[in-house]
C-alpha positions in Angstrom: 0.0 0.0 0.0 1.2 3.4 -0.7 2.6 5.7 1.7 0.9 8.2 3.5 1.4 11.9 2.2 1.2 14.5 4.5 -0.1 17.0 1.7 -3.5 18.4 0.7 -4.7 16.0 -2.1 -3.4 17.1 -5.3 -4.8 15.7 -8.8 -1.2 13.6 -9.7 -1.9 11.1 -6.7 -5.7 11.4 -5.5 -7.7 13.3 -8.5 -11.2 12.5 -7.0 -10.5 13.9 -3.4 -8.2 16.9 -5.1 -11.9 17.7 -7.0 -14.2 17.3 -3.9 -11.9 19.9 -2.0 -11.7 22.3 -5.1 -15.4 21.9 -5.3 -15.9 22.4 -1.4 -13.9 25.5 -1.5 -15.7 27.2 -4.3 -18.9 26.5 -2.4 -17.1 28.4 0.4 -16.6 31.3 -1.4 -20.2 32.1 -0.9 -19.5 33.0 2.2 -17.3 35.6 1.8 -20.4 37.2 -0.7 -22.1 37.0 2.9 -19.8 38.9 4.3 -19.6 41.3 1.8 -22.7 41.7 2.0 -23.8 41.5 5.6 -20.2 42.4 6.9 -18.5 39.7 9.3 -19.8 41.2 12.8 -22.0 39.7 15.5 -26.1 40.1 15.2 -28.2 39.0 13.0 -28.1 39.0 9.3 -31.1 39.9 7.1 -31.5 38.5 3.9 -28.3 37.1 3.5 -29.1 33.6 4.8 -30.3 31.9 1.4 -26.6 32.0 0.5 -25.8 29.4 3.6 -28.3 27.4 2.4 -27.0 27.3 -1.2 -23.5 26.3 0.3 -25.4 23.4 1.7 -26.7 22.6 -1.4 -23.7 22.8 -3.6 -21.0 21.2 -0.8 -23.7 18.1 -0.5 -23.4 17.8 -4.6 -19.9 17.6 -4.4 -20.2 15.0 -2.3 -22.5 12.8 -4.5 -20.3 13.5 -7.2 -17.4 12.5 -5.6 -18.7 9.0 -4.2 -19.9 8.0 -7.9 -16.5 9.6 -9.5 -14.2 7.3 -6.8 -16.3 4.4 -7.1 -17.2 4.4 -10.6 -13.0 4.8 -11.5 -12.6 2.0 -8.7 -14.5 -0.4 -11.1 -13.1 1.1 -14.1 -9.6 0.4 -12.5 -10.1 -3.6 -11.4 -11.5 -4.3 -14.8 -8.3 -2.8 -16.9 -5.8 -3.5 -14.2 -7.1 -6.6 -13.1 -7.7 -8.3 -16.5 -10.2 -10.8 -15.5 -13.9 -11.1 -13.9 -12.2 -13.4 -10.8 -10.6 -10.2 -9.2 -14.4 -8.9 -7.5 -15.3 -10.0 -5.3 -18.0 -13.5 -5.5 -21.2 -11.3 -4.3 -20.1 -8.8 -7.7 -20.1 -11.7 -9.8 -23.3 -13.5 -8.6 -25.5 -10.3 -8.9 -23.8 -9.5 -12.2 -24.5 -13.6 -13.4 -28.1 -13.6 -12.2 -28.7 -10.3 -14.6 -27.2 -12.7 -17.5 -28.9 -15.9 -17.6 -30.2 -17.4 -20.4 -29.9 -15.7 -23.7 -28.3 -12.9 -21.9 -25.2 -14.8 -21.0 -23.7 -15.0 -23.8 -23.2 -11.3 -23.5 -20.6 -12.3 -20.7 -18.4 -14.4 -24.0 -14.9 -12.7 -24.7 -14.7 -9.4 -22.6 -18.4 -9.1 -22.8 -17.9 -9.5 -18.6 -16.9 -5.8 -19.1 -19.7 -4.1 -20.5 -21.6 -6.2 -17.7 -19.7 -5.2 -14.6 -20.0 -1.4 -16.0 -24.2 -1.9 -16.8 -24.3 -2.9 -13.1 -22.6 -0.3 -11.4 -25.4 1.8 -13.8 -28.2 -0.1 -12.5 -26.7 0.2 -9.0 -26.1 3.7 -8.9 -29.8 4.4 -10.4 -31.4 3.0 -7.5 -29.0 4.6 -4.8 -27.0 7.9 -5.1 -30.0 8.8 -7.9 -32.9 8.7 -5.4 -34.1 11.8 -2.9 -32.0 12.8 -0.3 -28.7 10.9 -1.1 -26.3 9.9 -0.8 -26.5 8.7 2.8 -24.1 6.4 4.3 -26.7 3.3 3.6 -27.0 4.5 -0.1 -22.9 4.7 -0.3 -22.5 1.3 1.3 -24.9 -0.1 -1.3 -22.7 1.3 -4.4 -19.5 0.4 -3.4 -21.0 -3.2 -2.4 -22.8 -4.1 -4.9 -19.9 -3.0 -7.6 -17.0 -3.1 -6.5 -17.5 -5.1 -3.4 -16.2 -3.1 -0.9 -18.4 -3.9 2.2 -19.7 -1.3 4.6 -17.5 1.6 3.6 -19.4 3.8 6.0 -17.3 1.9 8.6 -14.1 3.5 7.7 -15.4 6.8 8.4 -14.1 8.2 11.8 -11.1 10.2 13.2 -9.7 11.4 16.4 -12.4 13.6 18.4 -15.3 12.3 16.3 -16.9 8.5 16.2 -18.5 6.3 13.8 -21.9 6.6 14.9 -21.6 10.4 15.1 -19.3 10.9 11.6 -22.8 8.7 9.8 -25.8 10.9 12.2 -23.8 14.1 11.0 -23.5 12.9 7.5 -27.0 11.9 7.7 -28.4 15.1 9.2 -26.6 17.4 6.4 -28.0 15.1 3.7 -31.4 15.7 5.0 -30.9 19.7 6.0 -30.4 19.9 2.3 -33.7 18.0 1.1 -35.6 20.1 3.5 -33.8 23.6 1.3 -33.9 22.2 -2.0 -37.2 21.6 -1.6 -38.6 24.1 1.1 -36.6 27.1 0.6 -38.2 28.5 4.1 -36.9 25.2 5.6 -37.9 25.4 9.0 -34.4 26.6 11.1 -32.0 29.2 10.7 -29.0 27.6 8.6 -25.9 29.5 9.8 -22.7 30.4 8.3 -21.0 27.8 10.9 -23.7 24.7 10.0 -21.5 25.5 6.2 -18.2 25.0 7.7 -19.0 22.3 10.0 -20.5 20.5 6.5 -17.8 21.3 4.3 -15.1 20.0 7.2 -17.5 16.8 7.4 -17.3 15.8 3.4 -13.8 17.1 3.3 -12.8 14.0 6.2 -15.1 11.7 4.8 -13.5 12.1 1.6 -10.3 11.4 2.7 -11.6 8.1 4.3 -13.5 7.2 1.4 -10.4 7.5 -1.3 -8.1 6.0 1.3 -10.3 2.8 2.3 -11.3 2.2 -1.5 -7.5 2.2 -2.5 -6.8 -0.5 0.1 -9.4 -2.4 -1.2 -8.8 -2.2 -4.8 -4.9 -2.8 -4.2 -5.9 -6.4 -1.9 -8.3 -7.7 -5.4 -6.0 -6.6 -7.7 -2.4 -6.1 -5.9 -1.8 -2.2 -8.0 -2.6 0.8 -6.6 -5.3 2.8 -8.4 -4.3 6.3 -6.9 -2.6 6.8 -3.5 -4.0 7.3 0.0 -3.8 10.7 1.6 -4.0 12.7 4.9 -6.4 15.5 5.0 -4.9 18.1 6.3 -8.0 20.9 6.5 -9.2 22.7 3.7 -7.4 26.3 4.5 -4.0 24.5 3.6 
């Protein structure tokens, strides 16, 4: 397994987390409209708050993007490096072989096992990261399961000061926050210049987990690396 760097993610050695962070920070930059705006002193700030809730919106959509981008390039990855159906995992293979039977099997001939593996992780992602509200740490552990066969990836996903089962309620709450904006614009509670940050540190960890747990899984199937793991170092590095 690679080394760990003790850089920010850059695109030569993790190109999916160097994207989420880019993305994450541009999303930030709405708050410095709001303090233009509003100026950066205590009280409270009028009409300025539906730009917090668009950072929500746009830091959560980096995050879908990113867990389809690293997973999706994970499967891409085993199929060319590996060279062979054998290298996922048996629970891949079944669900890809029960999709194929009868006439539909012969489309699994020659490198036809391709094209299948790649219509899955289609199917997959249709009926997870695609639906309302996603993609919460059930909807991620389906995708990278049912592709790549990477088993509860949502496990990986805690660091010094902060637990499993608090890293997936957090994770889960921000998911659902944004739901309630994108489709009540007048959602309910003030969302606050802090409840951005807090979510854009959140996806910025949990994307360093992500990339870092789905390289060690792709390098123990395949024995190559398909990008290196990373520390997250903060995203004011």
């Amino acid at each position: 397994m690679a080394t760990r760097r003790k850089s920010q993610p850059s695109s030569k050695h993790a190109p999916h987390l160097a994207s989420l962070v880019a993305n994450i920070k541009e999303s930030l930059t709405l708050l410095k409209i709001h303090e233009k705006a509003a100026g950066s002193g205590p009280g409270r700030k009028v009409g300025v708050e539906v730009l917090n809730k668009s950072a929500i919106i746009l830091v959560v959509a980096s995050w879908e993007a990113y867990v389809e981008d690293t997973a999706s390039s994970a499967l891409s990855f085993m199929i060319e490096a590996g060279g062979r159906h054998n290298v996922f995992p048996n629970n891949v293979l079944e669900r890809v072989a029960n999709k194929n039977q009868g006439l539909n099997s012969w489309k699994l001939a020659g490198d036809g096992w391709r094209q299948a593996l790649r219509d899955n992780f289609s199917e997959v992602l249709s009926t997870t990261t695609g639906k309302l509200n996603t993609p919460k740490p059930a909807q991620v552990d389906d995708l990278f399961l049912k592709t790549i066969g990477l088993s509860q990836m949502s496990k990986n996903w805690y660091w010094k000061g902060r637990s499993n089962t608090k890293c997936i309620a957090a994770l889960e709450q921000l998911i659902e926050l944004r739901g309630s904006i994108a489709h009540r614009v007048q959602h309910a509670n003030k969302v606050w210049k802090k409840d951005v940050r807090e979510a854009a540190e959140l996806i910025g960890r949990l994307g360093e987990k992500t990339n870092n747990a789905t390289h060690a899984h792709v390098v123990s199937l395949v024995g190559a690396a398909p990008w290196s793991t990373v520390k997250y170092v903060g995203l004011n590095k």
